[in-house]
PDB file of N, CA, C and O in Angstrom:
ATOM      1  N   UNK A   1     -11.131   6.297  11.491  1.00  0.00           N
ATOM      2  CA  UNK A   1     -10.407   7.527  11.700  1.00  0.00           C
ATOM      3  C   UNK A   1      -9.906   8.037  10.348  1.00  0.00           C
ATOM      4  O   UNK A   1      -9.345   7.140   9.720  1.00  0.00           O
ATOM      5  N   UNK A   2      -9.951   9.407   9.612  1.00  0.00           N
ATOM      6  CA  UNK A   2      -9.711  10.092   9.355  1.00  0.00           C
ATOM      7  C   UNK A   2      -8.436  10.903   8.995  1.00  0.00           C
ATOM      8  O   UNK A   2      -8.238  12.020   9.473  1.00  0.00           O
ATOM      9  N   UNK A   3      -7.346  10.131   7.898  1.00  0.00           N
ATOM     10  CA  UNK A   3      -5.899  10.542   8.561  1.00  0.00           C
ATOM     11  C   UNK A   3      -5.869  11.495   6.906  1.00  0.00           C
ATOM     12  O   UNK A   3      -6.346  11.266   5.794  1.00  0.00           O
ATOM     13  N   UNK A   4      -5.225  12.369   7.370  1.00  0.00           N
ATOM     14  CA  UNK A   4      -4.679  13.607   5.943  1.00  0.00           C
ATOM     15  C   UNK A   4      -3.238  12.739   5.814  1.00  0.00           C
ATOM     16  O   UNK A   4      -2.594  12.279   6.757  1.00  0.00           O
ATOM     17  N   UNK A   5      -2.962  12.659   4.583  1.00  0.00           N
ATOM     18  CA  UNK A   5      -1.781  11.602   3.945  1.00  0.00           C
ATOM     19  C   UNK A   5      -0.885  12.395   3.656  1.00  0.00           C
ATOM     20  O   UNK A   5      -1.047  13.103   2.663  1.00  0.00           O
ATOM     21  N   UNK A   6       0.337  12.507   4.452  1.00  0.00           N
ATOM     22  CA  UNK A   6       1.210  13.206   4.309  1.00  0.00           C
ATOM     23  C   UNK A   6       2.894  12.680   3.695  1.00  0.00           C
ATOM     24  O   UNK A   6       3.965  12.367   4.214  1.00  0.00           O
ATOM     25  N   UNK A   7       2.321  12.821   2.254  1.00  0.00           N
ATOM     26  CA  UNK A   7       3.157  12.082   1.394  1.00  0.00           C
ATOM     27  C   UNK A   7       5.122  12.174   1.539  1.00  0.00           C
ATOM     28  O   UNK A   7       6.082  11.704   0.929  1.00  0.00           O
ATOM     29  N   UNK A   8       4.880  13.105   2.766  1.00  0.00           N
ATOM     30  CA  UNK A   8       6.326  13.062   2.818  1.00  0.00           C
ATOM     31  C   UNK A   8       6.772  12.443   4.205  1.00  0.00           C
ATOM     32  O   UNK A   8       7.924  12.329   4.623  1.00  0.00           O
ATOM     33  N   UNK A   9       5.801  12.136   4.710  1.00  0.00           N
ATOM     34  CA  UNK A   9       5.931  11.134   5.942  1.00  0.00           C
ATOM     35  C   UNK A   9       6.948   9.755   5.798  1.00  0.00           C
ATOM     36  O   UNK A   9       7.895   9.516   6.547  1.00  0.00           O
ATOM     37  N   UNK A  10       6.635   9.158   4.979  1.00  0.00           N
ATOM     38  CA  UNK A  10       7.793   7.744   4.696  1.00  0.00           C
ATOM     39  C   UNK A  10       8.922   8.258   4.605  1.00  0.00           C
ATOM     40  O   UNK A  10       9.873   7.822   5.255  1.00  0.00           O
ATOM     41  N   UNK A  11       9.032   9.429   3.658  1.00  0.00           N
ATOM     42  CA  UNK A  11      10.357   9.963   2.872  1.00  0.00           C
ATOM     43  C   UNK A  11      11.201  10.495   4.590  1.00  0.00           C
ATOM     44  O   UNK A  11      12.414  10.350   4.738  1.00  0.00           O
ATOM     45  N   UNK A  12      10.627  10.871   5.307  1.00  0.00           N
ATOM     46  CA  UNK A  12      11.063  11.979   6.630  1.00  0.00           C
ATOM     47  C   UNK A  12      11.224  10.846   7.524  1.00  0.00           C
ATOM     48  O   UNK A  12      12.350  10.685   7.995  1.00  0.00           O
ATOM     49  N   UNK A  13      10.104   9.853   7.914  1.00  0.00           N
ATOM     50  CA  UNK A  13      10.522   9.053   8.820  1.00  0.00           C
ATOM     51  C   UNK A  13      10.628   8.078   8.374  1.00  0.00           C
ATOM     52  O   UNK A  13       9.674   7.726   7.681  1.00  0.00           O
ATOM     53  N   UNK A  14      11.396   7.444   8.460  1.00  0.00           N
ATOM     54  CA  UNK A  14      11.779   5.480   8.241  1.00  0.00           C
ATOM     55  C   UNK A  14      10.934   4.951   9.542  1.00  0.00           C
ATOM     56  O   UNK A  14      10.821   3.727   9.600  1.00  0.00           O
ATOM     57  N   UNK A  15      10.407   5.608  10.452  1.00  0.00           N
ATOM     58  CA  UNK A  15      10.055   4.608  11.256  1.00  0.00           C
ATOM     59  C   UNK A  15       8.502   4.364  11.330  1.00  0.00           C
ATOM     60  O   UNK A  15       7.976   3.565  12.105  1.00  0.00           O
ATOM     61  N   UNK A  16       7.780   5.223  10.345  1.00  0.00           N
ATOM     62  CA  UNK A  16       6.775   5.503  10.206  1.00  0.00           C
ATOM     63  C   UNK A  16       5.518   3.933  10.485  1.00  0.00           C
ATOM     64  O   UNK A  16       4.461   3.919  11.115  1.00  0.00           O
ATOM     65  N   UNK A  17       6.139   2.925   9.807  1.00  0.00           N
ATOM     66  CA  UNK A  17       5.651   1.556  10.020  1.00  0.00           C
ATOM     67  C   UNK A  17       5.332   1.518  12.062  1.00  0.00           C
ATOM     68  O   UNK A  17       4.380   1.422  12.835  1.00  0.00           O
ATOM     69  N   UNK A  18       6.464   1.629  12.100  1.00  0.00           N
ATOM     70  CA  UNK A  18       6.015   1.379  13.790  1.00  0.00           C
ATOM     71  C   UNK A  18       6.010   1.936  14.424  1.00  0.00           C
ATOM     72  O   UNK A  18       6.371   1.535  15.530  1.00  0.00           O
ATOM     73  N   UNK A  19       5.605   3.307  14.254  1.00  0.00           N
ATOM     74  CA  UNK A  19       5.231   4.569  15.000  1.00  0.00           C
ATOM     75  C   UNK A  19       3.365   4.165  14.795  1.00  0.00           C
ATOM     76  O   UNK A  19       2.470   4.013  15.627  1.00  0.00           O
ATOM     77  N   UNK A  20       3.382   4.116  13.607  1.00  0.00           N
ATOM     78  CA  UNK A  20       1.227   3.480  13.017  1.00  0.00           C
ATOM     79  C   UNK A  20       1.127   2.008  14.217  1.00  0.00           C
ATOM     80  O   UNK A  20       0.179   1.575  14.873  1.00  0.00           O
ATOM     81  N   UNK A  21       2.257   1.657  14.123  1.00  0.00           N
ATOM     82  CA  UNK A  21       1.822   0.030  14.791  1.00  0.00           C
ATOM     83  C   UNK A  21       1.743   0.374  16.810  1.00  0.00           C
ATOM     84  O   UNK A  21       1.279  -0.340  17.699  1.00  0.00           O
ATOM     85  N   UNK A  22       2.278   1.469  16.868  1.00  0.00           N
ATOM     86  CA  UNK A  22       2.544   2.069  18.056  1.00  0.00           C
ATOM     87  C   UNK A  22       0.782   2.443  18.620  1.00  0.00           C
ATOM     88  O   UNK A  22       0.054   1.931  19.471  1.00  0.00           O
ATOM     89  N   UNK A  23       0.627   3.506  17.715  1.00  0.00           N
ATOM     90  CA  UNK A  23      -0.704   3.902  17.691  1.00  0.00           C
ATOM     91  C   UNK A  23      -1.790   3.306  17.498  1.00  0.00           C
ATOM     92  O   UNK A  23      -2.707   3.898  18.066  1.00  0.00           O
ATOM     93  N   UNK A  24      -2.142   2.320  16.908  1.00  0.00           N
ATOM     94  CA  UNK A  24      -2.926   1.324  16.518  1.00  0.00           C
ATOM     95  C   UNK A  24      -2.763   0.406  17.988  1.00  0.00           C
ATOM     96  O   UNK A  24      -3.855   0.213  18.523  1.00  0.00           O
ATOM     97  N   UNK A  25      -2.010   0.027  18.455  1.00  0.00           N
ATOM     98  CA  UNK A  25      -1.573  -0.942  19.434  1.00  0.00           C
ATOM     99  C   UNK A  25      -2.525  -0.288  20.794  1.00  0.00           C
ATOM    100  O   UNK A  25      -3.278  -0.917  21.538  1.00  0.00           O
ATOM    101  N   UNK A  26      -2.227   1.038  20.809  1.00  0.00           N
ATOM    102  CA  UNK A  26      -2.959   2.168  21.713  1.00  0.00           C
ATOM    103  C   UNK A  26      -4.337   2.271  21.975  1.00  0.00           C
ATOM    104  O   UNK A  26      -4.897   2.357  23.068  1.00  0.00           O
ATOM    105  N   UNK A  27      -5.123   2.242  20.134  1.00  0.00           N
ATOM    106  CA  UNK A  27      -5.952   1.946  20.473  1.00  0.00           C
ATOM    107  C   UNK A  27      -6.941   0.846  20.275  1.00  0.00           C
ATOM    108  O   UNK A  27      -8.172   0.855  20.240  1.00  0.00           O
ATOM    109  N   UNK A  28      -5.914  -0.252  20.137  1.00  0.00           N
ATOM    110  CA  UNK A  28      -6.728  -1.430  19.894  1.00  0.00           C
ATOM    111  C   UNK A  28      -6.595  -1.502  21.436  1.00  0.00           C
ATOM    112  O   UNK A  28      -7.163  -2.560  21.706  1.00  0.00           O
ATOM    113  N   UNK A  29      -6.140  -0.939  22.634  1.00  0.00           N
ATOM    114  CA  UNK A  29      -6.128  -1.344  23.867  1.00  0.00           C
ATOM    115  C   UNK A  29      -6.358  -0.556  25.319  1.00  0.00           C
ATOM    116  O   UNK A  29      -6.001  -0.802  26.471  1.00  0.00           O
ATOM    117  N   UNK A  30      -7.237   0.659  24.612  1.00  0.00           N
ATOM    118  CA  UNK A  30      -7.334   1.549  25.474  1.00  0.00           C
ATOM    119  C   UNK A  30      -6.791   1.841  25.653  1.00  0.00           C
ATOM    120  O   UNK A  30      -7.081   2.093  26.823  1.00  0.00           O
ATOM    121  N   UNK A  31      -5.570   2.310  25.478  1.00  0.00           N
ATOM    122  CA  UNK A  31      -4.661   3.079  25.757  1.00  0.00           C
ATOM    123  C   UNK A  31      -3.971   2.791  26.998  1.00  0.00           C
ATOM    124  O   UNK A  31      -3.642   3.670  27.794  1.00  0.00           O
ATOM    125  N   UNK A  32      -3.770   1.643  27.145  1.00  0.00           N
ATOM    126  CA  UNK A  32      -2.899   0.894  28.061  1.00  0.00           C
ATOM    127  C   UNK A  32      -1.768   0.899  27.354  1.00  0.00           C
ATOM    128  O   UNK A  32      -1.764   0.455  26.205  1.00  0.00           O
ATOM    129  N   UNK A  33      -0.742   1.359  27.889  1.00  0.00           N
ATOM    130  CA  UNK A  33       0.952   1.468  27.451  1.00  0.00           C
ATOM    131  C   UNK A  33       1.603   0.609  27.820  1.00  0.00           C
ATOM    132  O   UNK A  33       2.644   0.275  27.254  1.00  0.00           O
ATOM    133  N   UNK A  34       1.012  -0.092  29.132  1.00  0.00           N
ATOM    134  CA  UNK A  34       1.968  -1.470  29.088  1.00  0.00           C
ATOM    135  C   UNK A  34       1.713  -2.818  28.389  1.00  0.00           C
ATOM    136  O   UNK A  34       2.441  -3.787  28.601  1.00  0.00           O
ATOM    137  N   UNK A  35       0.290  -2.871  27.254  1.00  0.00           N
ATOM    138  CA  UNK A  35      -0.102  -3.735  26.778  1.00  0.00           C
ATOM    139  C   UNK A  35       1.108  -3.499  25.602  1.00  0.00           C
ATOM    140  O   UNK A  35       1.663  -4.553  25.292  1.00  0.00           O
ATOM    141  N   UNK A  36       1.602  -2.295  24.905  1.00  0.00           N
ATOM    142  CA  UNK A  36       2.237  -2.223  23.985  1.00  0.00           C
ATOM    143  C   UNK A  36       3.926  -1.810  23.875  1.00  0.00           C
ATOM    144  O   UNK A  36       4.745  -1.556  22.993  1.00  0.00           O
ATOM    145  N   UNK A  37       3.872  -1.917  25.309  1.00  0.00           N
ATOM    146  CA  UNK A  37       5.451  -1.591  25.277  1.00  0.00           C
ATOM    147  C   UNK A  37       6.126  -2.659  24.063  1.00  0.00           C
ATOM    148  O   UNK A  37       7.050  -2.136  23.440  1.00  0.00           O
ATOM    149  N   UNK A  38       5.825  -3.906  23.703  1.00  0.00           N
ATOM    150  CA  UNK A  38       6.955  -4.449  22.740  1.00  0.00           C
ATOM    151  C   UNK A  38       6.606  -2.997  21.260  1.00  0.00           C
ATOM    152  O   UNK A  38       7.507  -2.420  20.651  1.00  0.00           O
ATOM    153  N   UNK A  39       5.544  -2.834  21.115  1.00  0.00           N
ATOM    154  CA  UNK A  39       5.590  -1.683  19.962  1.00  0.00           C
ATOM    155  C   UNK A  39       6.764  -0.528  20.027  1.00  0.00           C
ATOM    156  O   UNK A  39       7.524  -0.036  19.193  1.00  0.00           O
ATOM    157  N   UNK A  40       6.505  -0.325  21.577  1.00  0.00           N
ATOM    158  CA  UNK A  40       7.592   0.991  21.656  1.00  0.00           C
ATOM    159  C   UNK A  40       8.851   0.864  21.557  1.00  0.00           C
ATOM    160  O   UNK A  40       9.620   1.676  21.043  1.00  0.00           O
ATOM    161  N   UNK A  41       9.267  -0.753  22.331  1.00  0.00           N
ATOM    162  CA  UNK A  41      10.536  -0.825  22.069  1.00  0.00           C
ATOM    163  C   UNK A  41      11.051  -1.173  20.722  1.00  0.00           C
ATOM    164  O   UNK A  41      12.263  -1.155  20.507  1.00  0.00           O
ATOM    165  N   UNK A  42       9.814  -1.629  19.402  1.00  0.00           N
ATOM    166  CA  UNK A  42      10.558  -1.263  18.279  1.00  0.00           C
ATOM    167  C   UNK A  42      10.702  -0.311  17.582  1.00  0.00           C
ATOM    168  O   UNK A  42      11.541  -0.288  16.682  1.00  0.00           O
ATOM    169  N   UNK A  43       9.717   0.908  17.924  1.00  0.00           N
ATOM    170  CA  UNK A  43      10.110   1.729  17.817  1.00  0.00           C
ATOM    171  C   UNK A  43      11.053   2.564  18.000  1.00  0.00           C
ATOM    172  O   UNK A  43      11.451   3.393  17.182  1.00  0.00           O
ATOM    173  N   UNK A  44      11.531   2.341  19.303  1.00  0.00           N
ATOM    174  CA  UNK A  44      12.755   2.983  19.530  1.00  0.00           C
ATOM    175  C   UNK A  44      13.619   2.463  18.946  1.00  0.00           C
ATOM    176  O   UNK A  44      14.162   3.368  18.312  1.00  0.00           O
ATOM    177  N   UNK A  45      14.156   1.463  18.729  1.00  0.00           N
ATOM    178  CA  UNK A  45      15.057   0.394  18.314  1.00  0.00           C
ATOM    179  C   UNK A  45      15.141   1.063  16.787  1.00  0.00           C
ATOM    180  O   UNK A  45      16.287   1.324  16.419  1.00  0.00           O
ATOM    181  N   UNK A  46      14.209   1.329  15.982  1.00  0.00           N
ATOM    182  CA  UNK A  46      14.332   1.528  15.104  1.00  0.00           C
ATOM    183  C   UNK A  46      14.648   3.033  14.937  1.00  0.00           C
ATOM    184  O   UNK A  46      15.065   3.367  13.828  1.00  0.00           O
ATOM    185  N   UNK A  47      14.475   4.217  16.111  1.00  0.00           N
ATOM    186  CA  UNK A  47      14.720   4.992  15.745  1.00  0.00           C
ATOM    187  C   UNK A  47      16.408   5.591  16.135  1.00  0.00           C
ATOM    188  O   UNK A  47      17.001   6.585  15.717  1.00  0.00           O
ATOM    189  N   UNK A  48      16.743   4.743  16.897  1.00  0.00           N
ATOM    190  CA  UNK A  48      17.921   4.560  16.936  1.00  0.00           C
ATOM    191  C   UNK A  48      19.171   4.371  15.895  1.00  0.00           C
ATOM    192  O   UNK A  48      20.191   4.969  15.551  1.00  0.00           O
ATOM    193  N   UNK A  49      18.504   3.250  15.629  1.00  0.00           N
ATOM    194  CA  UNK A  49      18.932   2.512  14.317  1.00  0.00           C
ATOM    195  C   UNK A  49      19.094   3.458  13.146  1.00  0.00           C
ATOM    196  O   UNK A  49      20.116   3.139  12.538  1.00  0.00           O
ATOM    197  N   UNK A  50      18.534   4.423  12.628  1.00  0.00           N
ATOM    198  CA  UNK A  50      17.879   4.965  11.582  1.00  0.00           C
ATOM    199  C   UNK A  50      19.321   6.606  12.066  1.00  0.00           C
ATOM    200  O   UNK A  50      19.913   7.232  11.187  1.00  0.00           O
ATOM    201  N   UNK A  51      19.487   6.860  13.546  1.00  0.00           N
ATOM    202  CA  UNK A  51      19.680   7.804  13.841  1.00  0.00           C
ATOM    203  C   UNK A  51      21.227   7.225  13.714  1.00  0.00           C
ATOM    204  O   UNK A  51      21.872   8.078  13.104  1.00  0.00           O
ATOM    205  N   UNK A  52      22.009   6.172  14.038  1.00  0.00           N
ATOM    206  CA  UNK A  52      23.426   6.147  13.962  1.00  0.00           C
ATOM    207  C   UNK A  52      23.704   6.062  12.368  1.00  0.00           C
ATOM    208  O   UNK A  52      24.755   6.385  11.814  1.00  0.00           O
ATOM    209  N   UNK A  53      22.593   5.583  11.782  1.00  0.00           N
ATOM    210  CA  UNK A  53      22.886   5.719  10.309  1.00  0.00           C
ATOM    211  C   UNK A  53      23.095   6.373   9.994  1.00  0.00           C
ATOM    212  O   UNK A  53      24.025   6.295   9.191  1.00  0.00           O
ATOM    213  N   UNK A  54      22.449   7.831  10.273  1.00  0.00           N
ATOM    214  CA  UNK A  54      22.777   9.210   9.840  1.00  0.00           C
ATOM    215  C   UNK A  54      23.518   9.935   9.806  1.00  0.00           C
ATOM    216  O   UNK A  54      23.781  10.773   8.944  1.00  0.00           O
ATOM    217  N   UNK A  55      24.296   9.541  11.463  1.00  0.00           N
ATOM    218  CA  UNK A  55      25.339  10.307  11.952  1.00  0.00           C
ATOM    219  C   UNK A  55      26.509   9.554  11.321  1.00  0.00           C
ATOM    220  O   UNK A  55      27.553  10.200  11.234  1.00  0.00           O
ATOM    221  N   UNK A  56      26.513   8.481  10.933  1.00  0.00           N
ATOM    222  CA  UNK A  56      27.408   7.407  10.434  1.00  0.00           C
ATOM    223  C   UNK A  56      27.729   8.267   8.835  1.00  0.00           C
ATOM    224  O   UNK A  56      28.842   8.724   8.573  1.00  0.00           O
ATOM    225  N   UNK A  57      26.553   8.364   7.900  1.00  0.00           N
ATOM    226  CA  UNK A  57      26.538   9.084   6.850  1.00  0.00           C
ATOM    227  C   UNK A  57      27.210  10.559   6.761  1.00  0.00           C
ATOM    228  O   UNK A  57      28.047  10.937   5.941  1.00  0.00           O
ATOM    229  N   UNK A  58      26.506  11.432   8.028  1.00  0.00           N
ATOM    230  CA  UNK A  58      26.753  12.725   7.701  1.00  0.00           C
ATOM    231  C   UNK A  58      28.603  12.848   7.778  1.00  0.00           C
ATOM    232  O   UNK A  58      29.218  13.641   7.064  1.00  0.00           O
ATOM    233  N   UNK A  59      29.310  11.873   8.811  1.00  0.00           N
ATOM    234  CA  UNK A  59      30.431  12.231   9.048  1.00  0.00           C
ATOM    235  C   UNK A  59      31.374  11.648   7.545  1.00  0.00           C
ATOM    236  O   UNK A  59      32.468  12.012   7.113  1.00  0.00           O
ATOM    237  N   UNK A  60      30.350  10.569   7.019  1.00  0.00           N
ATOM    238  CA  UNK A  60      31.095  10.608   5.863  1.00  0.00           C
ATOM    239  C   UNK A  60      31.354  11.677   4.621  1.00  0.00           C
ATOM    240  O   UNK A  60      32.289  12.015   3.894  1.00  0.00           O
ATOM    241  N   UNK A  61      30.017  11.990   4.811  1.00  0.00           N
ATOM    242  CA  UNK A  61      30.203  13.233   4.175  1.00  0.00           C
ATOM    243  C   UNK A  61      28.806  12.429   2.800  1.00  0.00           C
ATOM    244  O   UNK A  61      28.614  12.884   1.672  1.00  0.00           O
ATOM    245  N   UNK A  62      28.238  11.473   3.289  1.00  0.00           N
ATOM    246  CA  UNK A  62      27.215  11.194   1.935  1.00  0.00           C
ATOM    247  C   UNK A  62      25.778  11.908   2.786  1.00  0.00           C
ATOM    248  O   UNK A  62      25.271  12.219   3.863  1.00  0.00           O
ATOM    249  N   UNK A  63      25.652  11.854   1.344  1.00  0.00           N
ATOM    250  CA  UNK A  63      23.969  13.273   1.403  1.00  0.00           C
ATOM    251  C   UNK A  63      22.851  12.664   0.684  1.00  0.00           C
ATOM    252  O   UNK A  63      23.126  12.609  -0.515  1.00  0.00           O
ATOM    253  N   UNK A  64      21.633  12.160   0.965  1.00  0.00           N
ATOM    254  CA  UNK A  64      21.428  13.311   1.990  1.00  0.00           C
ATOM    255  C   UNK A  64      21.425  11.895   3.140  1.00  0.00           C
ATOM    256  O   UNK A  64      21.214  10.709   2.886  1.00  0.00           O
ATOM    257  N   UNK A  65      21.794  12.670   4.661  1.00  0.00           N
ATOM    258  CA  UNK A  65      22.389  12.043   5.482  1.00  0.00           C
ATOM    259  C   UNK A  65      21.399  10.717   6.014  1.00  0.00           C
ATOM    260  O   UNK A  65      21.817   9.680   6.531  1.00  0.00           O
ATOM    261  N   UNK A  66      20.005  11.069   5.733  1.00  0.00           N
ATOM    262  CA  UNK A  66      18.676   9.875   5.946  1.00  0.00           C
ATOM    263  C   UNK A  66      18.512   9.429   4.657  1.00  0.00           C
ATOM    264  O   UNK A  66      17.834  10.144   3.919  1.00  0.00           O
ATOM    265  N   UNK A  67      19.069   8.211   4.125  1.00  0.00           N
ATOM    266  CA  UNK A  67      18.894   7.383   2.937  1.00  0.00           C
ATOM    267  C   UNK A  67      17.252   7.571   2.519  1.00  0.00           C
ATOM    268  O   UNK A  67      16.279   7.586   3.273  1.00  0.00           O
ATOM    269  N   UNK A  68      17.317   7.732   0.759  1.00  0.00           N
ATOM    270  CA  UNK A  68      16.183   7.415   0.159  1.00  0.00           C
ATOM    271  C   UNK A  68      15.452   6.377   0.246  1.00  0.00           C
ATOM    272  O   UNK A  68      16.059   5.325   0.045  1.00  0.00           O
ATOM    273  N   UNK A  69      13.992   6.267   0.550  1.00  0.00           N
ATOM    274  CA  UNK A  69      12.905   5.085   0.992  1.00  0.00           C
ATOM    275  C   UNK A  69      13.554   4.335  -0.242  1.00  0.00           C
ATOM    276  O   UNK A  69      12.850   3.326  -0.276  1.00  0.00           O
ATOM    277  N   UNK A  70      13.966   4.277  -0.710  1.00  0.00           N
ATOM    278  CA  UNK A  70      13.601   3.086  -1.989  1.00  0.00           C
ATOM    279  C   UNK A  70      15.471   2.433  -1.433  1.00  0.00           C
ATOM    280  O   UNK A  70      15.748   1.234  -1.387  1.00  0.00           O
ATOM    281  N   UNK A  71      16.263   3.329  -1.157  1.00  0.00           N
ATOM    282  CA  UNK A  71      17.659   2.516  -0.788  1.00  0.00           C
ATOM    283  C   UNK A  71      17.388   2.078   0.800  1.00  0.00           C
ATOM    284  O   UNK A  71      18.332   1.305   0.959  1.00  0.00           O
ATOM    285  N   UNK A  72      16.842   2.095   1.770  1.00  0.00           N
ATOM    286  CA  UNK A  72      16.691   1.520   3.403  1.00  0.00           C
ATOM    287  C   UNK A  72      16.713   0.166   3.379  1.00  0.00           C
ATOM    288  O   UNK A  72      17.618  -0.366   4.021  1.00  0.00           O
ATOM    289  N   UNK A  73      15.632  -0.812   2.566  1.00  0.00           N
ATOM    290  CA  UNK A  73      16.369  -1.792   2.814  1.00  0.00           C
ATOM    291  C   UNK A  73      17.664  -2.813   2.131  1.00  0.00           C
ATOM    292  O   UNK A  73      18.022  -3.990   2.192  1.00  0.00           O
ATOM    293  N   UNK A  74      17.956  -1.926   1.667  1.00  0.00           N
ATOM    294  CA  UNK A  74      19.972  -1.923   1.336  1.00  0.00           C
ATOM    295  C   UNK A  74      20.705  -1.907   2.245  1.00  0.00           C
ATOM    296  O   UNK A  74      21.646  -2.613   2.606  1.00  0.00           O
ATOM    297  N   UNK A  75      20.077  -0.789   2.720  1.00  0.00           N
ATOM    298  CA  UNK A  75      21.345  -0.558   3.778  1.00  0.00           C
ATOM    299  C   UNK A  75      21.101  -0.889   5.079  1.00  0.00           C
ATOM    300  O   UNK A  75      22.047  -0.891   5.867  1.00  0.00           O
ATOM    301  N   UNK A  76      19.610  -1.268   5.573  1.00  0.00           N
ATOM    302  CA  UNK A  76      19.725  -1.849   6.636  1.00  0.00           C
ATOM    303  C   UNK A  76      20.310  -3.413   7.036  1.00  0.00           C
ATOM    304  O   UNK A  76      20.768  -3.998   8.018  1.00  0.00           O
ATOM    305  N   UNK A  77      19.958  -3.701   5.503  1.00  0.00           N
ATOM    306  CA  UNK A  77      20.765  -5.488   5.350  1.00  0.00           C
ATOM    307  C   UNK A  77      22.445  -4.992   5.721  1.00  0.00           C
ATOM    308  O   UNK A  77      22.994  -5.604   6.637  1.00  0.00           O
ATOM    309  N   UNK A  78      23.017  -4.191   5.198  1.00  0.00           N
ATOM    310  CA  UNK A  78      24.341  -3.820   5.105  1.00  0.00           C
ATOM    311  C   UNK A  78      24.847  -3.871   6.402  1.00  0.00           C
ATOM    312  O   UNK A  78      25.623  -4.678   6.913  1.00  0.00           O
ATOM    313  N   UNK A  79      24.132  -2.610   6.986  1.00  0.00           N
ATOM    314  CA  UNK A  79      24.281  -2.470   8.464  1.00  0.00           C
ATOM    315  C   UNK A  79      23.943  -4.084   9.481  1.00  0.00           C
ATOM    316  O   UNK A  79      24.589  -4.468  10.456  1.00  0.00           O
ATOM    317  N   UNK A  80      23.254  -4.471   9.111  1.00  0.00           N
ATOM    318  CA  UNK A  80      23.024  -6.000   9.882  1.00  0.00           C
ATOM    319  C   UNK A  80      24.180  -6.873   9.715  1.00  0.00           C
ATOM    320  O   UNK A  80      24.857  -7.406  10.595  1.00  0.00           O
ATOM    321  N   UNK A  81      24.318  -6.945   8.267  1.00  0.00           N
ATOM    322  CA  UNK A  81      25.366  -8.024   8.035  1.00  0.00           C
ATOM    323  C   UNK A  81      26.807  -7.448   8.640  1.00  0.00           C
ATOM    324  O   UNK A  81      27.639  -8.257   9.050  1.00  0.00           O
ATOM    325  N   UNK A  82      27.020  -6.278   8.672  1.00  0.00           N
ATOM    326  CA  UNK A  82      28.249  -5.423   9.057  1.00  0.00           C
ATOM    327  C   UNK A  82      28.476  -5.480  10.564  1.00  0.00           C
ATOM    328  O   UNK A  82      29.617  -5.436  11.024  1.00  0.00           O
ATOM    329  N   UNK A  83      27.346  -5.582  11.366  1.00  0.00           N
ATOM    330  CA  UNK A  83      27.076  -5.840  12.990  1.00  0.00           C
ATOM    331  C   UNK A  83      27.359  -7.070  13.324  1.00  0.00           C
ATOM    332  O   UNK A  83      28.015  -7.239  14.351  1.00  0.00           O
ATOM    333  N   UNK A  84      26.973  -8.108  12.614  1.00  0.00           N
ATOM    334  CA  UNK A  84      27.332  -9.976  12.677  1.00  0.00           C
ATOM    335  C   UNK A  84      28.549 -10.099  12.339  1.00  0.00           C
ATOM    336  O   UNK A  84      29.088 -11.195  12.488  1.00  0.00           O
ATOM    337  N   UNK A  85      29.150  -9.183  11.891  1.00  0.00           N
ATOM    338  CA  UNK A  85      30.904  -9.452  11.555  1.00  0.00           C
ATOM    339  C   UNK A  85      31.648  -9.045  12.838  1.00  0.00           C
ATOM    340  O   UNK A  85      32.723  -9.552  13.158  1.00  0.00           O
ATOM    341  N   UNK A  86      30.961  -8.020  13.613  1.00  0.00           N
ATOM    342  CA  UNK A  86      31.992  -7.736  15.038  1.00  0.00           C
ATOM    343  C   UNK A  86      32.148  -8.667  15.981  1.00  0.00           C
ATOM    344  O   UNK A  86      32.866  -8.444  16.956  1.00  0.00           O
TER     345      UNK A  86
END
């Protein structure tokens, strides 16, 4: 398959890894959705994840409110280690 590389794809989505692993999962399986539900649920998981970050950011007032690819896994360690403390 044939994909146009849309270099701002990583930068826009953080979840981009398992959104591909989503799709790939699809059609390594005919497109059976219940062969890949664990894909979806990390996907979601992650887009979740990615989305309280934001809202977490914007109310702080830091910009821009979806962290730079090169700072995510900073701050997802942050956010992990910060969740094991509650």
């Amino acid at each position: 398959m044939n994909h146009l590389k849309n270099t701002d794809a990583e930068r826009l989505n953080p979840c981009l890894k398992e959104q591909e692993q989503s799709y790939q999962c699809l059609n390594n399986n005919g497109f059976d959705h219940e062969k890949c539900e664990a894909h979806f649920d990390n996907y979601r998981t992650c887009k979740k994840f990615w989305g309280k970050v934001s809202r977490d950011r914007r109310a702080r007032g830091i910009v821009p409110y979806l962290p730079n690819v090169d700072e995510r896994e900073k701050i997802k360690a942050e956010y992990i280690q910060k969740m094991g403390q509650l």
